[in-house]
Steps between C-alpha positions, in 0.01 A plus 500: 500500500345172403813295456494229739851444659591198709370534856233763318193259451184665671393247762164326457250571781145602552546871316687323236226229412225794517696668251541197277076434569453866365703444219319187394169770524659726273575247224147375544431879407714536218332126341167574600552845266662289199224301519231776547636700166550144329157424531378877423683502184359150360155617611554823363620414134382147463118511648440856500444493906787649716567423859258647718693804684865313382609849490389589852660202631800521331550868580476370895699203458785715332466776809544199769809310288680854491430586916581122522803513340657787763510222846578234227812701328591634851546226689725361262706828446464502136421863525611741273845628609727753426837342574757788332605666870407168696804272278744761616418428873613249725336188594366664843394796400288354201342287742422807739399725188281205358299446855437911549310506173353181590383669774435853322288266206326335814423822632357618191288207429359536806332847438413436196313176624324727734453779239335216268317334809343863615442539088304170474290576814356805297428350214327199721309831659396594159370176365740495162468145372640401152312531179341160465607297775400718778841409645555748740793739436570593898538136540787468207656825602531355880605132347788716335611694811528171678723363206753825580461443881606172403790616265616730820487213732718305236750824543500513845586057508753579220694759735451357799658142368783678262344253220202432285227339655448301152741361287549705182281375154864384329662352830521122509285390812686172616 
């Protein structure tokens, strides 16, 4: 699904450049963790002093970059995708058959966004906070139902348009 044909490019606009922002978030993620385990290692087994909570933090960071990655991956279509029955179809009906799961996946990201948001209220109910940080785990847990909100919003664009919202990570952006 994320071969770009001609006429196929996703057309920039204001979802589109919110998208691209996020994205830019989530690789400031992914470095800030290199960097975090970088310098925990070199503290750990060259001056015998380890990152304060670099575990902690790195345990977060990786729970954000994965609930990050489900908007990111779905507004480019570079789901996963089972294409054995879909090849055998004809152009129309694997455009119809590609925006009802789009809109069965949006469905479904939807309730489990609430499911996580209702989840996260309890646990901001119940005070747990993280280890050392005190980082509040009702706050992450309703961070990460907005990230699957997001990737069923991403669904919903996707169907409605017949294209990705994003162009896909090996497409040639001209």
């Amino acid at each position: 699904m994320s071969e770009n044909q001609a006429g196929d490019q996703p057309a920039p606009g204001p979802v589109a450049w919110v998208f691209r922002a996020f994205s830019l978030v989530a690789g400031l993620m992914v470095a800030a963790m290199m960097f975090i385990t970088t310098f925990d290692v070199v503290g750990r087994y060259f001056f015998g002093r380890p990152l304060y909570a670099a575990f902690e933090v790195t345990e977060i960071l990786m729970g954000l970059i994965i609930f990050a990655g489900l908007p990111l991956a779905t507004a480019a279509r570079e789901n996963i995708t089972i294409s054995i029955l879909m090849e055998r179809l004809s152009q129309k009906a694997q455009d119809l058959g590609t925006r009802f799961f789009e809109l069965v996946c949006a469905a479904i990201c939807f309730a489990m966004g609430w499911r996580m948001w209702v989840y996260g209220a309890r646990l901001w109910r119940t005070g747990d906070q993280t280890l050392e940080l005190r980082v509040p785990i009702g706050l992450l847990a309703q961070v990460m139902a907005v990230l699957v909100v997001l990737a069923g919003v991403a669904f919903l664009i996707n169907a409605a348009r017949g294209r990705q919202l994003l162009p896909a990570a090996n497409a040639s952006v001209e």
